[in-house]
C-alpha positions in Angstrom: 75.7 104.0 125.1 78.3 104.0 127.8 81.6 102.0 127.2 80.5 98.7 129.1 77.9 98.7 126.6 79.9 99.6 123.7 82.1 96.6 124.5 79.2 93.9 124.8 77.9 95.5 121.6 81.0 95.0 119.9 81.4 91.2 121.3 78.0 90.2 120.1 78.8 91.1 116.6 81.4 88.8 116.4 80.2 85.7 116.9 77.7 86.2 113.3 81.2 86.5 111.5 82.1 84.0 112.6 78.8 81.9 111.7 78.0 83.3 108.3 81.9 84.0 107.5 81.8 86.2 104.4 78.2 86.3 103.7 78.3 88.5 106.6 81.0 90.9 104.9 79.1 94.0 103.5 80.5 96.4 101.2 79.0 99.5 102.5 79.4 101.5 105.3 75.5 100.5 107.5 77.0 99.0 110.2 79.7 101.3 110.7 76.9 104.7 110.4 75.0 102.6 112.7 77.8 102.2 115.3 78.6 106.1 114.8 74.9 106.9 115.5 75.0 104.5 118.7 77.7 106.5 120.1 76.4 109.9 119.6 78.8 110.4 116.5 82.1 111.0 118.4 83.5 111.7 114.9 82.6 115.0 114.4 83.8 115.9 117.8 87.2 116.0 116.4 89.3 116.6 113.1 91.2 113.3 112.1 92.5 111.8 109.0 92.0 108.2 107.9 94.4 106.4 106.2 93.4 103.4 104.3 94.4 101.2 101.3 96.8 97.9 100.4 100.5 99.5 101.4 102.0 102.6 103.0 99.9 103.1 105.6 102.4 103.2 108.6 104.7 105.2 106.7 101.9 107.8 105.2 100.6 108.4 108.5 104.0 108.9 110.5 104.7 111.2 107.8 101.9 113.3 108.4 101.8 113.5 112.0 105.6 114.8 111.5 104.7 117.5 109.2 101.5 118.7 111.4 103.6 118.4 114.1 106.0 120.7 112.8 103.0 123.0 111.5 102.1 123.4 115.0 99.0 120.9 115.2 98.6 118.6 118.5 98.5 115.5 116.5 97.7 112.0 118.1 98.5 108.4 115.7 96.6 105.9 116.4 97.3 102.5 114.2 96.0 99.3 113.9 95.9 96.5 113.6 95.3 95.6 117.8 98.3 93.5 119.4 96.1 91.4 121.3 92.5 92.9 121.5 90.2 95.0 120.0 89.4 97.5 123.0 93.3 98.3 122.9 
């Protein structure tokens, strides 16, 4: 799946949100595998370090790129949520 198709993947899944609302919420992780699986699994191309939960996330993960940083690591920080789209 190349990114043009990635992108019209993604926008097609939106509009069944916003159909079913939270009947279309699932508490597992399908949709995601299934999106991994799509695109090859570009995960395990890389090492990264997901930082989830309620508070603290901005602040967790700037303090951990510092201290790879400083261990020598090439770190890149990527945080959401998107400013204005969800292909940013």
């Amino acid at each position: 799946m190349n990114y043009q198709e990635t992108v019209h993947w993604m926008f097609r899944q939106l509009p069944m949100y916003q159909n079913q609302g939270k009947t279309a919420y699932k508490v597992d992780l399908s949709n995601t595998l299934l999106l991994a699986k799509q695109l090859n699994h570009p995960e395990h191309s890389f090492k990264s370090i997901h930082v989830a939960g309620t508070n603290g996330k901005g602040s967790t993960s700037h303090m951990l790129a510092s201290v790879l940083q400083e261990a020598g690591y090439k770190v890149g920080l990527y945080t959401s949520p998107h400013l204005k789209d969800f292909r940013e």
